[in-house]
DRENGU-801768 format. One line per 2 residues: number of its first residue (from 0); their letters; for each residue x, y, z of C-alpha. Coordinates in steps of 0.25 Angstrom, whole numbers, plus 5000, padded with zeros to 4 digits. Layout:
BEGIN
NUM) a) X/Y/Z  ...;
***
This chain:
BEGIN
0) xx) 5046/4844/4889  5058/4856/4884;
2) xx) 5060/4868/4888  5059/4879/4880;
4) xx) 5073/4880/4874  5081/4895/4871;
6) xx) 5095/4897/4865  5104/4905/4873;
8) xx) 5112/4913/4862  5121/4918/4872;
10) xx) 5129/4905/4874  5139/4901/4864;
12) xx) 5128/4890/4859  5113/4887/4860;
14) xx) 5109/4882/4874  5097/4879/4875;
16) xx) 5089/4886/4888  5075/4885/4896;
18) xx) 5066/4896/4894  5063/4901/4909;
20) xx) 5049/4900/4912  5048/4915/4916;
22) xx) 5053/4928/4913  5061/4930/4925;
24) xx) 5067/4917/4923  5072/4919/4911;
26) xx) 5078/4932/4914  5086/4925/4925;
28) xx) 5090/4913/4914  5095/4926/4906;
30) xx) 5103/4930/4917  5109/4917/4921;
32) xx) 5113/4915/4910  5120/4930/4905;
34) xx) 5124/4931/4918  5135/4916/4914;
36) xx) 5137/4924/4900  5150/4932/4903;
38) xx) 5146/4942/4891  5133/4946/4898;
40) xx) 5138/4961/4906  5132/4968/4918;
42) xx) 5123/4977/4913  5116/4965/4904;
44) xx) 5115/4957/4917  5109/4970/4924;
46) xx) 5100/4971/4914  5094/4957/4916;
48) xx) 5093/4957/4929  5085/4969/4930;
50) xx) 5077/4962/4919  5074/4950/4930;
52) xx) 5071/4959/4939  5059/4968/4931;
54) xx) 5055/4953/4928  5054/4948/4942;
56) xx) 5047/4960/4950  5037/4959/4938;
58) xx) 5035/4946/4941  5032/4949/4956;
60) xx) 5025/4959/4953  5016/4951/4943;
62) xx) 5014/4942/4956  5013/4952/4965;
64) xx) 4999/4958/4957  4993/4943/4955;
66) xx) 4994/4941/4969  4988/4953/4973;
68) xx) 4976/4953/4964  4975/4938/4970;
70) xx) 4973/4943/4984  4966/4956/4981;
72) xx) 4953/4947/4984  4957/4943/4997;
74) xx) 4962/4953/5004  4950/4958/5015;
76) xx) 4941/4969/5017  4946/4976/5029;
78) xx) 4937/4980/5040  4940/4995/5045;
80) xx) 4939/4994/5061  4947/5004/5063;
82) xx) 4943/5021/5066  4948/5033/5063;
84) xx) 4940/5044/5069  4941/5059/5069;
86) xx) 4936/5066/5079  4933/5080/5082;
88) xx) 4942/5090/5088  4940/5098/5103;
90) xx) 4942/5109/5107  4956/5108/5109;
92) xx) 4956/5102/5095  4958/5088/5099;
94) xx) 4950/5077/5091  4942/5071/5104;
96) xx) 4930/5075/5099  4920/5067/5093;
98) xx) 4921/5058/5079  4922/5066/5067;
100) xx) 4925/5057/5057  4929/5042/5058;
102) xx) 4935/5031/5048  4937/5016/5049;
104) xx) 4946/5009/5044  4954/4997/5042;
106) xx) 4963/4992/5054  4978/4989/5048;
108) xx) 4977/4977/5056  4964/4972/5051;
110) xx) 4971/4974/5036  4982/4966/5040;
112) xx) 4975/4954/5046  4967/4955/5034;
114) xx) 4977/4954/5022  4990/4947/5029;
116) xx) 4985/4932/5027  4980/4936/5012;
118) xx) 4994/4944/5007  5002/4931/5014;
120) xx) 4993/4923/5006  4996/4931/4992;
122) xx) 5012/4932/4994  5011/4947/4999;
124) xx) 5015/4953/5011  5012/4968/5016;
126) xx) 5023/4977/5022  5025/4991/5027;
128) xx) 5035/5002/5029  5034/5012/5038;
130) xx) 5043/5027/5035  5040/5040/5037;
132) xx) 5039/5052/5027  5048/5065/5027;
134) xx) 5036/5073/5031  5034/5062/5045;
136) xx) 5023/5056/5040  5022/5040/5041;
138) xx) 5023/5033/5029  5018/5018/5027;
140) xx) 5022/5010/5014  5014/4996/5013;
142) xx) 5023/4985/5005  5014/4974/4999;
144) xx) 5024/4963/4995  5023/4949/4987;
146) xx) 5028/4936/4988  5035/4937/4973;
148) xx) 5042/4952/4976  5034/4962/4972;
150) xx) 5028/4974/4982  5020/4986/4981;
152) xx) 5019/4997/4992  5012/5009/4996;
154) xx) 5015/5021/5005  5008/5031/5013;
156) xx) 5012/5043/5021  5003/5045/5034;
158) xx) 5002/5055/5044  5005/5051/5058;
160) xx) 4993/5045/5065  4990/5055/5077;
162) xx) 4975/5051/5079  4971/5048/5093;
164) xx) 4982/5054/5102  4991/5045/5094;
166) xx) 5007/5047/5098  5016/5047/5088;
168) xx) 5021/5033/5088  5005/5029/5087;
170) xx) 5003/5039/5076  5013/5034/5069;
172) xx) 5009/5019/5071  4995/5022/5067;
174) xx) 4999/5030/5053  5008/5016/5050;
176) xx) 4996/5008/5052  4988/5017/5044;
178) xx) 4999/5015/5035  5000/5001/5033;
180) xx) 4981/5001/5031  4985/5009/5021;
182) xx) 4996/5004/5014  4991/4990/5013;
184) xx) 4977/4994/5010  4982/5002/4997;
186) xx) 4990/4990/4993  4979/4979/4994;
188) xx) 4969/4986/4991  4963/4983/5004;
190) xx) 4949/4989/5007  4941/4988/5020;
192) xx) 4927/4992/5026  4920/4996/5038;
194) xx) 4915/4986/5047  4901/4987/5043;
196) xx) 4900/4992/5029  4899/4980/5024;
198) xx) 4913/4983/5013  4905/4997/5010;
200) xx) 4916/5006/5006  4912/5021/5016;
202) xx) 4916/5030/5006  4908/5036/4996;
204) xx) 4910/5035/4981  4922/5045/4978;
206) xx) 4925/5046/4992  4937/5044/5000;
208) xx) 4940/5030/5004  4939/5023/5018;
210) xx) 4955/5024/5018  4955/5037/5013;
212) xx) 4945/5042/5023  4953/5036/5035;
214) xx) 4964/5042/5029  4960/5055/5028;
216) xx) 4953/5053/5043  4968/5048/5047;
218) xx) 4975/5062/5043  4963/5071/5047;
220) xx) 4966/5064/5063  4982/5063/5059;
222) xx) 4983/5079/5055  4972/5083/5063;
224) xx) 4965/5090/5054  4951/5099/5055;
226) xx) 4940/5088/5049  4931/5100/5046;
228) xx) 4942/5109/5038  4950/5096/5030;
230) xx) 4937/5093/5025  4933/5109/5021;
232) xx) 4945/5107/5016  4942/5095/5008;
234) xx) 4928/5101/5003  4921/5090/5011;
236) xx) 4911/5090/5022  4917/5077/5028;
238) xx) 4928/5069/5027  4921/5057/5021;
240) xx) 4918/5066/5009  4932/5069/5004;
242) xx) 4933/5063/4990  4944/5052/4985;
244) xx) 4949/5062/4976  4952/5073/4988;
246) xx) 4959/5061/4996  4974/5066/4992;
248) xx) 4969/5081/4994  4965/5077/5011;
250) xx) 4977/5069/5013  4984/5079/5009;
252) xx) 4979/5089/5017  4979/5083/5030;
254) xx) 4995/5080/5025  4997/5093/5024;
256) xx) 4991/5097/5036  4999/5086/5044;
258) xx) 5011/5093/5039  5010/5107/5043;
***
């Protein structure tokens, strides 16, 4: 059977050339051959290069989003065994007191052991780079990559983890591992459950989600913060009844409060 013919004008006579069977390989033809034809300048060559290039990172990217509606299915539930508890403060203002408030949620290890077999199986893979902000704060940024070049990534900012007596170096490890829970839960859409709800979501309709609340439970032990006044504050008798629409307002303040 033949091939699909073209006339190249460029030559001094009609040559007949293959269409390439895709884009981007017909921009690299184009190239090849103005890149023989002495007439051609710099600027033009710029010009399609950078046209190859738009072509090629659309393409990955084209791939990137089949693959990941592909695996959206597989990736699991996670259940949360771990416990963030906030416990009330003595007389010396120490929290040694009884359990306030307590959150689970999902262990990062738990997540990891969950999704690395399915994102090796898709062509991803899920990377993370640690920094720190100019205010000291940590900050995570979760790289999700594919086999065909194109990545997304997501940040976040953390106050250092002090609960529990923590020292610094443990503060800070625990704020990177929060981190990364994060990180790699915003990008796959990950969702997890207690132990026993049977995948019943704990927050009410309108209310703050389970990440969200052990976020929220992570800063008030981090900045040490008054449970009864931050949620005067919030207008809310309990921490559980801060809407999703006020979740910006109390990370904000427990941020500020860090920083004074």
């Amino acid at each position: 059977m033949n091939k699909p013919l073209v006339i190249d004008h460029n030559a001094g006579h009609s040559m007949a050339v293959p269409v390439p069977s895709s884009e981007a390989s017909a921009i690299v033809s184009i190239i090849e051959r103005a890149a023989r034809d002495p007439s051609v300048d710099i600027d033009k060559m710029e010009r399609l290069m950078a046209m190859h290039e738009r072509v090629v990172a659309r393409g990955a990217q084209a791939a990137f989003d089949a693959a990941l509606a592909e695996m959206q299915p597989e990736l699991p539930v996670i259940c949360r065994r771990g416990l963030i508890e906030v416990k009330e403060k003595d007389r010396e203002g120490k929290r040694t007191g009884p359990v306030q408030q307590s959150t689970p949620y999902a262990l990062w290890e738990d997540i990891n052991d969950g999704i690395k077999p399915i994102l090796h199986k898709h062509g991803f893979a899920l990377s993370f780079r640690n920094g720190m902000a100019a205010d000291g704060r940590v900050t995570v940024t979760g790289i999700l990559s594919h086999r065909d070049g194109h990545r997304e990534e997501t940040t976040v900012t953390l106050q250092h983890d002090s609960s529990g007596s923590k020292n610094a170096v443990q503060a800070t490890g625990s704020s990177y591992s929060y981190g990364k829970r994060y990180t790699a839960t915003a990008l796959l859409n990950i969702t997890s459950r207690g132990e026993d709800d049977d995948g019943v979501a704990a927050g009410a309709p309108g209310g703050l989600t389970d990440d969200q609340l052990a976020e929220v439970r992570r800063l008030i032990v981090a900045v040490d913060a008054d449970i009864p006044k931050f949620c005067t504050y919030m207008k809310v008798s309990q921490i559980e009844d801060i809407p999703a629409a006020q979740y910006d307002k109390a990370v904000r303040a427990l941020n500020m409060k860090a920083g004074k």
